[in-house]
Backbone bond lengths (Angstrom), bond angles and torsions (degrees), N, CA, C in turn:
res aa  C-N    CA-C-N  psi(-1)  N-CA   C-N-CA  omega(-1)  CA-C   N-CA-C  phi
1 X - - - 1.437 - - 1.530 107.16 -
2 X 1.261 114.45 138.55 1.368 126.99 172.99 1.391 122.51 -140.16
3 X 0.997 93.37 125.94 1.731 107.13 177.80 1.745 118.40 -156.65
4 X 1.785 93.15 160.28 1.501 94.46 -170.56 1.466 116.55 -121.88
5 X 1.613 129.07 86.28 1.245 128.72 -162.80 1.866 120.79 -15.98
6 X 0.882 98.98 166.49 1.777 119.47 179.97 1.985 75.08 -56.81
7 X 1.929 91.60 174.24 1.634 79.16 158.92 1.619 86.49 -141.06
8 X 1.305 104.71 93.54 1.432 125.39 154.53 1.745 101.57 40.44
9 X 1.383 120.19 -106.36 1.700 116.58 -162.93 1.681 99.70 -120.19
10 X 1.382 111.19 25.32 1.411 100.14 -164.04 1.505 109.55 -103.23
11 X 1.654 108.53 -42.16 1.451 123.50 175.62 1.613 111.55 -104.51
12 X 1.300 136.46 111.85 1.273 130.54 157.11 1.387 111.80 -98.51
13 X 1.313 104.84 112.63 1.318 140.64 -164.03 2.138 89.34 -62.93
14 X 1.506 83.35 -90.63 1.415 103.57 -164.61 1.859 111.50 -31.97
15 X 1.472 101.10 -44.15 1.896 102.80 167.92 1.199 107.57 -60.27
16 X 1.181 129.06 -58.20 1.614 120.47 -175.72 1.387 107.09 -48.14
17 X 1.470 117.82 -52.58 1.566 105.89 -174.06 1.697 126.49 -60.44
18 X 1.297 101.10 -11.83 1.081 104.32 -169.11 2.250 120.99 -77.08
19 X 1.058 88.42 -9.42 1.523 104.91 141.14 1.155 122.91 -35.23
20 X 1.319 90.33 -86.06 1.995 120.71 -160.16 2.039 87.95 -60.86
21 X 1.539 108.83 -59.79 1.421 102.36 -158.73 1.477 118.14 -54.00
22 X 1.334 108.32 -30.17 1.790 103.68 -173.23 1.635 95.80 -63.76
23 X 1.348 105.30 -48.18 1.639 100.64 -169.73 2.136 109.64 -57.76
24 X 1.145 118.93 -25.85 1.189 124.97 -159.33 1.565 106.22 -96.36
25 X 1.691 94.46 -24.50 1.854 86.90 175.42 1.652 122.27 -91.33
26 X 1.176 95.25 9.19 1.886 112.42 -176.51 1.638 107.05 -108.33
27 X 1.376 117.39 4.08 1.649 145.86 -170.68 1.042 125.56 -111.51
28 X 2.244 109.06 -20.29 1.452 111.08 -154.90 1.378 99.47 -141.19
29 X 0.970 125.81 -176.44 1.692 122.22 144.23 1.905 103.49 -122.85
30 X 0.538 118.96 -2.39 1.789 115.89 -166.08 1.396 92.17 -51.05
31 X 1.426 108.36 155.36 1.530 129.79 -169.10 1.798 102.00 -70.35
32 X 1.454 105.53 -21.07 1.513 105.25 -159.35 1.498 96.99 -88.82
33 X 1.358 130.03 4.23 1.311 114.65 159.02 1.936 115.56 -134.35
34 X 1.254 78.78 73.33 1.561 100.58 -168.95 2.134 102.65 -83.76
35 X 1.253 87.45 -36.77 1.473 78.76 178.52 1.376 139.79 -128.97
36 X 1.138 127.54 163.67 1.358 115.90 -158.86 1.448 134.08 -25.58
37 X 1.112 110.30 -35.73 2.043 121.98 -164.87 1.916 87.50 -161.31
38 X 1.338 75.89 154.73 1.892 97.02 -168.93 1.545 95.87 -70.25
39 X 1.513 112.61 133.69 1.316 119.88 172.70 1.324 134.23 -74.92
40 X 1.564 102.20 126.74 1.773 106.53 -179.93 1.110 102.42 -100.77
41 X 0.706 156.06 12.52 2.226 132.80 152.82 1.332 106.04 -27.49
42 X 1.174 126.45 -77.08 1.476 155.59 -171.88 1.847 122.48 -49.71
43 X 1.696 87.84 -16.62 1.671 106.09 -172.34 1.665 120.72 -89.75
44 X 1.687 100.47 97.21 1.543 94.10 -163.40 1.996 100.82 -69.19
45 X 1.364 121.51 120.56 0.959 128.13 175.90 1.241 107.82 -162.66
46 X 1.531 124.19 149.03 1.619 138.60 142.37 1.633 112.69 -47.97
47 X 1.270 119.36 95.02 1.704 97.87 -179.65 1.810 79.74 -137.53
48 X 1.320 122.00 118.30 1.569 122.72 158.96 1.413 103.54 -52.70
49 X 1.380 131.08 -66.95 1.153 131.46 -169.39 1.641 116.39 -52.67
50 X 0.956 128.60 6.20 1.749 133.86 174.38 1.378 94.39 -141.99
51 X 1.311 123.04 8.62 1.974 99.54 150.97 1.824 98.70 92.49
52 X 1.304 123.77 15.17 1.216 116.66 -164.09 1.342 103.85 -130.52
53 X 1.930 117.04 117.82 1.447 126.11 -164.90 1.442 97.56 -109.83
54 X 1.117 114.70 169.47 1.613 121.40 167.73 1.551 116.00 -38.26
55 X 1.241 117.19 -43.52 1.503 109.92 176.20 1.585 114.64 -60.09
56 X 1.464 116.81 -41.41 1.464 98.66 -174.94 1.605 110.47 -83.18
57 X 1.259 123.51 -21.49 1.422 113.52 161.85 1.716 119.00 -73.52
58 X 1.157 116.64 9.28 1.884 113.91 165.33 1.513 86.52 -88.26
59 X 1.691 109.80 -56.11 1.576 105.07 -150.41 1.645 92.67 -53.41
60 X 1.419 123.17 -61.38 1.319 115.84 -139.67 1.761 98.61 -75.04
61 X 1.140 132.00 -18.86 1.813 147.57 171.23 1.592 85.08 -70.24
62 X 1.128 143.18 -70.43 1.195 114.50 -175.87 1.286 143.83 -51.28
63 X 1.770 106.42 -39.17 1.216 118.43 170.29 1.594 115.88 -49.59
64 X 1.637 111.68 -49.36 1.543 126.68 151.74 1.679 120.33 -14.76
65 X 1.072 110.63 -65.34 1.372 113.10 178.65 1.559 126.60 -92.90
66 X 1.348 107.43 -15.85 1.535 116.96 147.72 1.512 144.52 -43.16
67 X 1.616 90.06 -47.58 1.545 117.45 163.09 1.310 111.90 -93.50
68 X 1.795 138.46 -11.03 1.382 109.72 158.42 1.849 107.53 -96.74
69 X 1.163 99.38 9.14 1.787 89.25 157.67 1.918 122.61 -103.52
70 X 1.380 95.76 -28.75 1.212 85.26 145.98 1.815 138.02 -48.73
71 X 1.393 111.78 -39.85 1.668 104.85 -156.64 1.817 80.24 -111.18
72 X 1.609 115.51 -12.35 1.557 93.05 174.09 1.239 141.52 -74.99
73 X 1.784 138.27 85.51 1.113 127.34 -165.02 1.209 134.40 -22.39
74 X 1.527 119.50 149.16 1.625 115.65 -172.66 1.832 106.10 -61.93
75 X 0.620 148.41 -35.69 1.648 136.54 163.28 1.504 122.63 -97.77
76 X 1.108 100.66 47.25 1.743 110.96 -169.98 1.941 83.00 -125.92
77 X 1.402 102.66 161.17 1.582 115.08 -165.24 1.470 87.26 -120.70
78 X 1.663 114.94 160.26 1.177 123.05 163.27 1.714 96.87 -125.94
79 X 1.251 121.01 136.58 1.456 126.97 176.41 1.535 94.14 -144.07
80 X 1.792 94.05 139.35 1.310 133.67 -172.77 1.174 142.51 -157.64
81 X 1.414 127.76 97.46 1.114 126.49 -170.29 1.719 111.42 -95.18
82 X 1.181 77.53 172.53 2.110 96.84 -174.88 1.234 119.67 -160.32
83 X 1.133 114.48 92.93 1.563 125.66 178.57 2.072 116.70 -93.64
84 X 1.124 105.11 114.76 1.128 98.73 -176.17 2.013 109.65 -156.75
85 X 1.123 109.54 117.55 1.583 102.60 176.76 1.555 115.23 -60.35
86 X 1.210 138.83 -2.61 1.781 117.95 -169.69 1.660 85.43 -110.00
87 X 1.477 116.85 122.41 1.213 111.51 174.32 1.614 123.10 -69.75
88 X 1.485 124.02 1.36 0.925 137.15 -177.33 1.821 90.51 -65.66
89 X 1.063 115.15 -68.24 1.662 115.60 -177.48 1.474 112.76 -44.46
């Protein structure tokens, strides 16, 4: 398994997408673009503007790696990088 954490307050994923999604939910019917703008509940990030401080991006980054050690087999590897300049992240 490989993956590369959120990066804390630097990239907001879900705003950027929100471009692409208006154009993609007027294109599709799939359930996954049911609503207006791409959903952040789920978005481990620092964003003031959606209400989200360092604590809920540990909690929800933890939950992250909780559940890929859960489903990661006992001799299976998890590798992960994280590049980010604010050492706070």
């Amino acid at each position: 398994m490989i993956t590369e954490p959120p990066y804390y307050d630097n990239v907001h994923y879900s705003e950027l997408s929100n471009f692409f999604y208006v154009w993609l939910a007027r294109l599709t019917r799939h359930p996954g673009f049911q609503g207006d703008l791409v959903p952040t509940e789920g978005e481990a990030v620092v964003n003031k503007g959606q209400g989200k401080d360092e604590s809920e991006y540990l909690r929800l980054l933890t939950a992250v790696f909780r559940e890929c050690h859960r489903v990661l087999k006992a001799e299976g590897r998890l590798i992960f990088t994280f590049h980010h300049t604010n050492p706070r992240a």
